[in-house]
C-alpha positions as CSV (number, residue, x, y, z in Angstrom):
1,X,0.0,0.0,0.0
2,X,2.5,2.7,-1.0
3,X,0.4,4.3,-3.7
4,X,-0.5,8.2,-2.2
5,X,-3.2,10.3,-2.9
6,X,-3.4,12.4,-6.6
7,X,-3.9,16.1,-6.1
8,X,-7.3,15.0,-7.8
9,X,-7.7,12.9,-5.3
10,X,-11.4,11.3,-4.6
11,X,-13.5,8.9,-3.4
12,X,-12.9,6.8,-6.4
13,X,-8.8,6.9,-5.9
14,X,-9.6,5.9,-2.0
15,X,-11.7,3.3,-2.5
16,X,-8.9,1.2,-4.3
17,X,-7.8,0.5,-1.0
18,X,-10.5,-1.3,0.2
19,X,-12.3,-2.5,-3.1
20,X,-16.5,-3.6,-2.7
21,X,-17.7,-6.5,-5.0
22,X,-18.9,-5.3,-8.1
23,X,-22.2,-7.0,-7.6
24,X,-23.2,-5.1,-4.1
25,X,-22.2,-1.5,-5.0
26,X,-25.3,-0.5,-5.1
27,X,-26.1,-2.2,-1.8
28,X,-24.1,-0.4,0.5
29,X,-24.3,3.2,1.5
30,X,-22.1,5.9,-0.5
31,X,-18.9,7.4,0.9
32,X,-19.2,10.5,1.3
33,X,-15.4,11.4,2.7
34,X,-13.2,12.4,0.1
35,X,-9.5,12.5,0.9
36,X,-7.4,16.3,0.1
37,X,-4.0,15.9,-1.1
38,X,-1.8,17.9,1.3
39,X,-4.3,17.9,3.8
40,X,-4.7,13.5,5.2
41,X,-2.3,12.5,7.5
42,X,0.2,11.1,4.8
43,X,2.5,8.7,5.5
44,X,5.9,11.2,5.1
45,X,4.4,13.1,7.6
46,X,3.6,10.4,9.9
47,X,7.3,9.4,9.9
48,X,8.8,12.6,9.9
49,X,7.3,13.1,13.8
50,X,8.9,10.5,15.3
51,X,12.1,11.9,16.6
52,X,15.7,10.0,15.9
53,X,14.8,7.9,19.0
54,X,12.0,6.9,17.8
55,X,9.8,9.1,20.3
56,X,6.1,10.2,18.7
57,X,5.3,13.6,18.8
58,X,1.2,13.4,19.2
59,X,0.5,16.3,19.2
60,X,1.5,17.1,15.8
61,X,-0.7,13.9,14.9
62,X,-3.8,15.0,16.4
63,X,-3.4,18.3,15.3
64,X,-3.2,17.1,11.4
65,X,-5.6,14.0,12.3
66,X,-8.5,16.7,13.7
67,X,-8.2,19.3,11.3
68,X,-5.3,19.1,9.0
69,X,-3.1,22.6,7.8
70,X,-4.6,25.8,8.5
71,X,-4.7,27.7,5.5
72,X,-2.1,30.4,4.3
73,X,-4.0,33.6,5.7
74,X,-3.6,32.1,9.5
75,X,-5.6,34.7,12.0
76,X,-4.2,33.7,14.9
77,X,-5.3,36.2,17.9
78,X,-8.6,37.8,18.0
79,X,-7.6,41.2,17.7
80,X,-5.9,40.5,14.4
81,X,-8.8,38.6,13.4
82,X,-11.4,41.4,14.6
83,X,-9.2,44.0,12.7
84,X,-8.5,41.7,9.5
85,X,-12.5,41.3,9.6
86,X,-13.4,44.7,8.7
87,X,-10.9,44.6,5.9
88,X,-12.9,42.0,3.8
89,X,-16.1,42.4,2.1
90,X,-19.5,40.9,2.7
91,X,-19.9,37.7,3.1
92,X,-16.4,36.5,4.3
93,X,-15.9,32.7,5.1
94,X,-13.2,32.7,7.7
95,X,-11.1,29.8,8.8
96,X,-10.9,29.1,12.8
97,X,-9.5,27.1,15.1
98,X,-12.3,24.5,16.4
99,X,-12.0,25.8,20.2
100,X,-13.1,29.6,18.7
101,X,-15.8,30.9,19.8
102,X,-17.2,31.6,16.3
103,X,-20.9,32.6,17.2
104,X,-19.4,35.4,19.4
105,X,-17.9,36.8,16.3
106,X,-20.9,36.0,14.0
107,X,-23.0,38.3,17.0
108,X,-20.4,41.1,16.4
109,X,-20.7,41.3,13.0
110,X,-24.4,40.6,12.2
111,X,-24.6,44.3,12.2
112,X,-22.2,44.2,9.3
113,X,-24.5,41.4,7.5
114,X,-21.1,39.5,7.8
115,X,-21.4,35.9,7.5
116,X,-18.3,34.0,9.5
117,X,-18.4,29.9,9.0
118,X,-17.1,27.4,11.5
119,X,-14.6,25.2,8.8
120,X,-13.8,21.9,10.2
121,X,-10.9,20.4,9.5
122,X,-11.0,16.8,9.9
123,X,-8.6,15.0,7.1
124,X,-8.2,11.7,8.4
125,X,-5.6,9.0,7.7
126,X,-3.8,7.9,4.8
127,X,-4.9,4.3,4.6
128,X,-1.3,2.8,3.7
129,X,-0.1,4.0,7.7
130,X,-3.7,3.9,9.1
131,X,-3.7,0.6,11.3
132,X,0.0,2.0,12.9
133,X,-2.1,5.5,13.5
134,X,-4.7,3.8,15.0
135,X,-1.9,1.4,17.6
136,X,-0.8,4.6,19.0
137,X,-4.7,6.5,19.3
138,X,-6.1,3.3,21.0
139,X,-3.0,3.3,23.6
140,X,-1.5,-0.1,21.6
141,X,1.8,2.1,22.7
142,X,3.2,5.0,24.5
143,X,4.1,8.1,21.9
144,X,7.4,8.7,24.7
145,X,8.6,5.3,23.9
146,X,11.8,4.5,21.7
147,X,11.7,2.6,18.5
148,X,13.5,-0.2,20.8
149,X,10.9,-0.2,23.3
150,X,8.2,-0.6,20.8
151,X,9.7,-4.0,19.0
152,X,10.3,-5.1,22.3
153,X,7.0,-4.6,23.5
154,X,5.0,-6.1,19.5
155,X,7.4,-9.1,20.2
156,X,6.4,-9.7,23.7
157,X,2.8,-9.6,22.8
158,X,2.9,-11.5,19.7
159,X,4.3,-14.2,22.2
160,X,1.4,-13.7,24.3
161,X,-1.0,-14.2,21.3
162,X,1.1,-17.2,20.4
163,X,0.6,-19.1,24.0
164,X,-3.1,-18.1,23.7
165,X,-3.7,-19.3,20.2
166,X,-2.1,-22.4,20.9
167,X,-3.7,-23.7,23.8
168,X,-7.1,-22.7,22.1
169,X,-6.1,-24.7,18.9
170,X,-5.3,-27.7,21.5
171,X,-9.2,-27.8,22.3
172,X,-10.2,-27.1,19.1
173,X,-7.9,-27.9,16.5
174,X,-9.7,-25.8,13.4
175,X,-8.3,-22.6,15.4
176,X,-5.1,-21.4,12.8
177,X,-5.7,-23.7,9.8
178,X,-7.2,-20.8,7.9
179,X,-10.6,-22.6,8.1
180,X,-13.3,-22.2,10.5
181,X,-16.8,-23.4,11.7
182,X,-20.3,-22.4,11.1
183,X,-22.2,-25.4,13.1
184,X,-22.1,-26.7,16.3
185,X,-19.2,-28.6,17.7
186,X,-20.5,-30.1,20.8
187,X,-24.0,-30.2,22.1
188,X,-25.6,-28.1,24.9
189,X,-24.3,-31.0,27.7
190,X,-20.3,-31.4,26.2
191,X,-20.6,-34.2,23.9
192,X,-18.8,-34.0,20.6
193,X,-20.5,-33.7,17.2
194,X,-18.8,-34.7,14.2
195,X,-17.8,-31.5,11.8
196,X,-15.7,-31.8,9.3
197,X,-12.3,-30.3,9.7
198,X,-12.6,-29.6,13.4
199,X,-12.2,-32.5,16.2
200,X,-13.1,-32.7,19.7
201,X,-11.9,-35.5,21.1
202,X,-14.2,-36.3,24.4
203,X,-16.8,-35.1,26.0
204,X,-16.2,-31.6,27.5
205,X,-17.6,-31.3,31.4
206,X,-15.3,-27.6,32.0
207,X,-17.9,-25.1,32.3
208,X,-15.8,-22.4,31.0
209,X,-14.6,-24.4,28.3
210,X,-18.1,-26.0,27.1
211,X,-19.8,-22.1,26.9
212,X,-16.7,-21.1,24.7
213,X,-16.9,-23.9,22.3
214,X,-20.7,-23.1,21.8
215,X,-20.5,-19.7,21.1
216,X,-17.5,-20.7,17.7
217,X,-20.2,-21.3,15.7
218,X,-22.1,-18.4,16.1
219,X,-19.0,-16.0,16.2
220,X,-18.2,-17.9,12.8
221,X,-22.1,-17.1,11.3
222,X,-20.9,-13.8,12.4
223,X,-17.9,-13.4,10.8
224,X,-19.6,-14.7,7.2
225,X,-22.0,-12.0,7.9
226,X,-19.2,-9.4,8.4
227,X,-18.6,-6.6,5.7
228,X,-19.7,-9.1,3.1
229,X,-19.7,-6.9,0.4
230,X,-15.5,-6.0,0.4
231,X,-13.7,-8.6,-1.7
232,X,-11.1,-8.6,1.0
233,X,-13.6,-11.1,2.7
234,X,-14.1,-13.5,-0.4
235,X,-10.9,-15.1,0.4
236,X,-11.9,-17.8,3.2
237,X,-8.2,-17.2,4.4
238,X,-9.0,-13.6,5.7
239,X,-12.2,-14.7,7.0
240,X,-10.6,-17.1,9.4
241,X,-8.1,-14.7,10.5
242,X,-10.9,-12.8,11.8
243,X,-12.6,-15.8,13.0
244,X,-9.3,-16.9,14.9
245,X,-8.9,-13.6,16.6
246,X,-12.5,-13.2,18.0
247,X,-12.5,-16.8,18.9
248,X,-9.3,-16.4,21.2
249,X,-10.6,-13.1,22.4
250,X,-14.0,-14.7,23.3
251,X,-11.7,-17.7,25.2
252,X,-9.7,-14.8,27.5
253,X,-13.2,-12.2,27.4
254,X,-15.9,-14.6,27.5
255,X,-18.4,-11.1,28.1
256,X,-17.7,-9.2,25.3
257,X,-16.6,-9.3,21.0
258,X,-18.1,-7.7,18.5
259,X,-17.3,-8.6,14.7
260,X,-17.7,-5.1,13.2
261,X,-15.0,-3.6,15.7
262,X,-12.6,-6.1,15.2
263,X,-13.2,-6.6,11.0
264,X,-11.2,-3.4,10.5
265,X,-8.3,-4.1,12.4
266,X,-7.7,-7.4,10.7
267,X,-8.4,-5.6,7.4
268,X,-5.2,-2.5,8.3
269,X,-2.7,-5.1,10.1
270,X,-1.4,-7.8,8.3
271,X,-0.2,-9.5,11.5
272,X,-2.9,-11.6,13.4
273,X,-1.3,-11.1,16.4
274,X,-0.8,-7.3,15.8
275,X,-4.6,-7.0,14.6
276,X,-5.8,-9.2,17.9
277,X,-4.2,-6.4,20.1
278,X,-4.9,-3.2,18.5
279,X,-9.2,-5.1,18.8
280,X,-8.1,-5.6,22.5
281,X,-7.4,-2.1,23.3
282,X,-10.3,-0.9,20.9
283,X,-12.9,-3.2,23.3
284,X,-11.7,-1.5,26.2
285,X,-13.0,1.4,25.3
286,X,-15.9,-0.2,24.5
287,X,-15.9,-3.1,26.8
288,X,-19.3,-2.1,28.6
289,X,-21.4,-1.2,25.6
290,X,-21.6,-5.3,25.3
291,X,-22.0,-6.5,28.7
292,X,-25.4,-7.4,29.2
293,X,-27.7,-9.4,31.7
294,X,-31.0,-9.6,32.6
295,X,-31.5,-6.1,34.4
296,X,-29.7,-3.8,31.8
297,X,-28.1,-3.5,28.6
298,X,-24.6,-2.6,28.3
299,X,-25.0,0.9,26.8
300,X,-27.4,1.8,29.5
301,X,-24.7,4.4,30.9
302,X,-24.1,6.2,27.7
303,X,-28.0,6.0,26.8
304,X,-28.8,8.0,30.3
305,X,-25.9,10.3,29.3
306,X,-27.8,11.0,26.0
307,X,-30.6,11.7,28.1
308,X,-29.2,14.3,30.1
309,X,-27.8,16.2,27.3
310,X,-30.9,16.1,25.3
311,X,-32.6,17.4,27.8
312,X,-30.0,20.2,28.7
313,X,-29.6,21.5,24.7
314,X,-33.6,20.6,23.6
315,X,-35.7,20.4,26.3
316,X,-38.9,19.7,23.9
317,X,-37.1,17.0,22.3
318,X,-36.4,15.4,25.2
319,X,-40.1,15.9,26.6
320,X,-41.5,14.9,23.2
321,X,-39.4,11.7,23.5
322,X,-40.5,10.9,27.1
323,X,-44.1,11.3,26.2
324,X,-43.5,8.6,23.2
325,X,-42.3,6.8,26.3
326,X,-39.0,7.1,25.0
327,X,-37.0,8.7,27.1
328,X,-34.8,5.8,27.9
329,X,-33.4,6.4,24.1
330,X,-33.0,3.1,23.9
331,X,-34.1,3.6,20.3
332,X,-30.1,4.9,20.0
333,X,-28.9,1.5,21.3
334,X,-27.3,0.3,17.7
335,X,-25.5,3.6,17.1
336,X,-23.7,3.4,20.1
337,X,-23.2,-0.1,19.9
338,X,-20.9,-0.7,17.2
339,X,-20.0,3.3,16.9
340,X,-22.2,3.8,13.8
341,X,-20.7,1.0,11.5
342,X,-24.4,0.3,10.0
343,X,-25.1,4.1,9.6
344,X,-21.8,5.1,7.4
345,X,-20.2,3.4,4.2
346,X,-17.1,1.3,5.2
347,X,-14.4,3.8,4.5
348,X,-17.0,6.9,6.6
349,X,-16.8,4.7,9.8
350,X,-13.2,4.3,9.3
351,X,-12.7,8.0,8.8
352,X,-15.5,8.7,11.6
353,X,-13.5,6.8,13.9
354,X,-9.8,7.7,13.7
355,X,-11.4,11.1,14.0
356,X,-13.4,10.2,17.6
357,X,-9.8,8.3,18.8
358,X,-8.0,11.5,18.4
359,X,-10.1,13.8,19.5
360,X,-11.1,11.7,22.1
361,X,-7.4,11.1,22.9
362,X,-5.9,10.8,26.3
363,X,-2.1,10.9,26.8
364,X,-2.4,8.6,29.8
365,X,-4.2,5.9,27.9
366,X,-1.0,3.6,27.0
367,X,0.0,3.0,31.2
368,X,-4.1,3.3,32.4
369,X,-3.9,0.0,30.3
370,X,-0.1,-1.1,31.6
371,X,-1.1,-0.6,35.1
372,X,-2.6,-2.0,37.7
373,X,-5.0,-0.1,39.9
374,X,-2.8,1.2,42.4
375,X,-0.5,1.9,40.3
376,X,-3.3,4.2,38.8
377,X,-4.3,5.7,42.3
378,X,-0.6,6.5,42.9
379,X,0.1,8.2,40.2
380,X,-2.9,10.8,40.1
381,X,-2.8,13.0,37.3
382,X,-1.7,16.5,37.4
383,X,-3.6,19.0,34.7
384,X,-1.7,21.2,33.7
385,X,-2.2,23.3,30.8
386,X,1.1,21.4,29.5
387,X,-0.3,18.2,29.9
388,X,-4.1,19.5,28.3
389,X,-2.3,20.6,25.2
390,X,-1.4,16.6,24.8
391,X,-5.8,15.5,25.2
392,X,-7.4,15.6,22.3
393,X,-10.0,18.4,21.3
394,X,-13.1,17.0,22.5
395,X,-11.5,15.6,26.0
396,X,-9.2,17.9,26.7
397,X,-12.7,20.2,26.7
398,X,-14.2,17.7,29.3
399,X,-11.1,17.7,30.9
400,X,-11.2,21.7,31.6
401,X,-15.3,21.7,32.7
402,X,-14.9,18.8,35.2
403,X,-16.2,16.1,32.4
404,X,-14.2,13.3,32.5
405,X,-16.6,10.7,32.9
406,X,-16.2,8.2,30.3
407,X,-19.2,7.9,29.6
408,X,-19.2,11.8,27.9
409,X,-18.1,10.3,25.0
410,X,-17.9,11.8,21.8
411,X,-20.3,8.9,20.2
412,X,-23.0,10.6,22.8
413,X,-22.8,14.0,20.9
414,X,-23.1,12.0,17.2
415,X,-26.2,10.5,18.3
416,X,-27.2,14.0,19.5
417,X,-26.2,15.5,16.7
418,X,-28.3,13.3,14.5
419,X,-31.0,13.8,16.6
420,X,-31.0,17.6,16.5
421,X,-30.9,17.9,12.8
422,X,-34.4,15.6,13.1
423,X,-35.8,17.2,15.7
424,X,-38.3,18.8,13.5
425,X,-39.3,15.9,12.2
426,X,-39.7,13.8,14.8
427,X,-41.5,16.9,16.7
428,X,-44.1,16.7,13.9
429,X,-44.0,13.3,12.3
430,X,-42.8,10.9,15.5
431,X,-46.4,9.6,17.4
432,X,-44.7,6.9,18.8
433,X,-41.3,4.7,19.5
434,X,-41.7,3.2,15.4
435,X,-41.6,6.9,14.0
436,X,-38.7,7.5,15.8
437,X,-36.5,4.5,14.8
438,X,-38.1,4.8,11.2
439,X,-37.1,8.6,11.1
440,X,-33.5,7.5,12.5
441,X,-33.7,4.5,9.9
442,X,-33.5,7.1,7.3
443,X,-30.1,8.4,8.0
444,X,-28.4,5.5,7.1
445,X,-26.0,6.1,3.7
446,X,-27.1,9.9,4.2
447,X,-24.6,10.8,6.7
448,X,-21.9,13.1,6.5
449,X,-19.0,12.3,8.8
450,X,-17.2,15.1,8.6
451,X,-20.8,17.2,9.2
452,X,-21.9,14.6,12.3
453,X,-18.2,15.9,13.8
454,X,-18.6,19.1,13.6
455,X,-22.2,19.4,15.2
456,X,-21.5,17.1,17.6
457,X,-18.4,19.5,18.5
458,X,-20.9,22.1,18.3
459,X,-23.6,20.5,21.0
460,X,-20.5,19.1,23.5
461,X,-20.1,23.0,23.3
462,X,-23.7,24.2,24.5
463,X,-24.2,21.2,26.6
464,X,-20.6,22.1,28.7
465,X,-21.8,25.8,28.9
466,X,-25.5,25.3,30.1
467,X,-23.9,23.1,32.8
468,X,-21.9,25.4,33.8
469,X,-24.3,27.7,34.5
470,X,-26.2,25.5,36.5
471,X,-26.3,26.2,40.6
């Protein structure tokens, strides 16, 4: 994957990355991102901030990740930009950074009839360097580390990986043969059943053991069901590579997996053992949103979080909604679930996430991960403004207004954001629960990423600010 983007550079050009069977192009939803030469994290620039050392400057990353090169007329202080304003005529479209306080300006000027517009820059990743972008946003490793540290570390865990996926091929001996299972492989008490290519030599009485080896079938019916329409998934080999690495993840996390995460990662790292890891620190993000039992879903936390900011930024909405009897939003539960993989085209919910790791980044997130929990306790951290110029946009906002909470994520504001720009139609149209989900139905293949970003940038923004005005 050498080949770099044209200054003509589209959709079309990007898409030759990760090609969609000719006979289900018009099945899936279009992509709507369209890489800018000069402007996507390219992979020159992703090697020219590591130092000689091998040390990761991340800032530098998120900045071009998040919103790319600031055009050549930069207006950096307010004064200049206040002065430079006047200069222009009517309209002017000005450029500014995302933490700007653009509707302040836009008040200013109204008088003037002086249209200012909030440009968001949000380029993405070259996909030829993406899955080594995304090892470092999902805390795979720590930016301060050496080039040295780094092998040491990939070699230590493909190790790891190596135990694992041995003593699961031991019980079931499909597990690495490039092949995998679609049926049953012992019945509901532990006895064998005969499938072709797989043994299972006695009768399995292990708990832990008997409720892993009847959920391989389903994570395989899974796995034929996942992102079916690329052609990277017509060869059975890749298939199975994805199948291997969710059926050793299920055998260490027998709670939690989820297909549509993992897909891309064995898609971006040729290395099993390399993809397995980069999904392990992706699920512990995620990790709750699939933990379920009788008494409550795993998303529950994030849904009541939705709550309370539809209720802060659109009190009719929210009202409307609870007089559906939906005020639980549980009609959201999908888009949070698998971070809106069913809503946007393949190469979209690539885009849309690399852009939610980054801005969501943490500096910390590498040793909250090493660590134990004392360790975490005992090494409190300091905020500094130093240390806040390393968080990412949207958490590094949290950060300052007291919002850490994890479960402020930046998913929350997308589904808000998608909510908003329906509210009049589900104000009007919505007379119950079905409306909703129908109206929401809608959106899917009609979503722009980089649009969702921005207003959900926009709404993190009036939420923070009408709770801090709160008693």
């Amino acid at each position: 994957m050498a080949k770099m983007f044209g200054k003509k550079a589209g959709t079309e050009e990007l898409e030759t990355f990760y090609p969609i069977k000719p006979d289900c192009v018009a099945d899936v939803p279009k992509t709507r991102f369209k890489p800018r030469a000069g402007k996507t994290l390219s992979g020159r620039r992703w090697h020219a901030a590591f130092s000689e050392e091998g040390r990761l400057d991340m800032a530098k990353v998120l900045r071009r990740i998040q919103r790319g090169l600031q055009p050549t007329q930069i207006i950096k202080e307010w004064e200049f930009k206040l002065t430079t304003l006047r200069l222009f005529p009517n309209p002017i479209h000005v450029i500014m950074p995302l933490h700007s306080d653009f509707e302040v300006v836009n008040q200013l000027y109204n008088h003037n009839n002086t249209d200012i517009s909030l440009c968001l820059f949000t380029v993405g990743i070259h996909p030829s360097i993406k899955g080594l972008v995304w090892e470092f946003l999902l805390g795979c490793y720590d930016p301060n580390s050496t080039f040295d540290d780094r092998n040491e570390l990939r070699q230590q865990r493909r190790e790891r990986y190596g135990i694992w996926k041995t003593e699961c091929q031991n019980m079931v001996s499909v597990i690495g043969t490039g092949d995998f299972i679609t049926t049953p492989i012992i019945t509901d008490d532990g006895q064998p059943i005969e499938v072709e290519g797989c043994r299972v030599t006695s009768a399995v009485s292990d708990k832990k053991v008997a409720q892993w080896m009847l959920s391989l079938h389903q994570i395989g019916l899974d796995v034929v069901r996942t992102d079916r329409t690329l052609v990277f998934y017509e060869d059975k080999a890749n298939q199975a590579k994805l199948w291997d690495v969710l059926a050793i993840y299920s055998w260490l996390d027998d709670d939690i997996g989820m297909n549509d995460i993992c897909s891309p990662m064995i898609i971006l790292l040729e290395n099993d053992a390399d993809a397995f890891w980069c999904f392990e620190r992706a699920m512990r993000r995620l990790r709750e949103n699939f933990r379920c039992n009788t008494t409550s879903i795993g998303v529950q936390s994030q849904l009541c979080t939705l709550s309370q900011v539809i209720r802060t930024v659109d009190p009719q909405l929210h009202k409307h909604l609870e007089d559906l009897d939906g005020g639980e939003y549980l009609f959201a539960f999908r888009m949070l679930m698998v971070l809106f993989r069913r809503e946007f085209s393949f190469i979209d919910a690539l885009y849309l996430w690399e852009v939610m790791w980054a801005m969501e980044y943490n500096p910390n997130i590498f040793w909250s991960y090493e660590q134990t929990d004392e360790d975490q306790d005992s090494n409190s951290e300091r905020l500094d403004q130093k240390m806040l110029k390393q968080y990412g946009k949207f958490q590094r906002r949290n950060m300052e207004k007291g919002h850490g909470d994890k479960n402020n994520a930046l998913a929350v504001f997308l589904v808000a954001g998608v909510l908003e720009n329906k509210n009049k139609q589900i104000l009007k149209e919505a007379k119950g629960l079905d409306d909703v989900v129908s109206i929401l139905g809608d959106v899917t293949g009609h979503l722009d990423a980089k649009k969702a970003c921005k207003d959900a940038l926009k709404l993190q923004d009036k939420y923070l600010k009408k709770q801090t005005k709160r008693p």
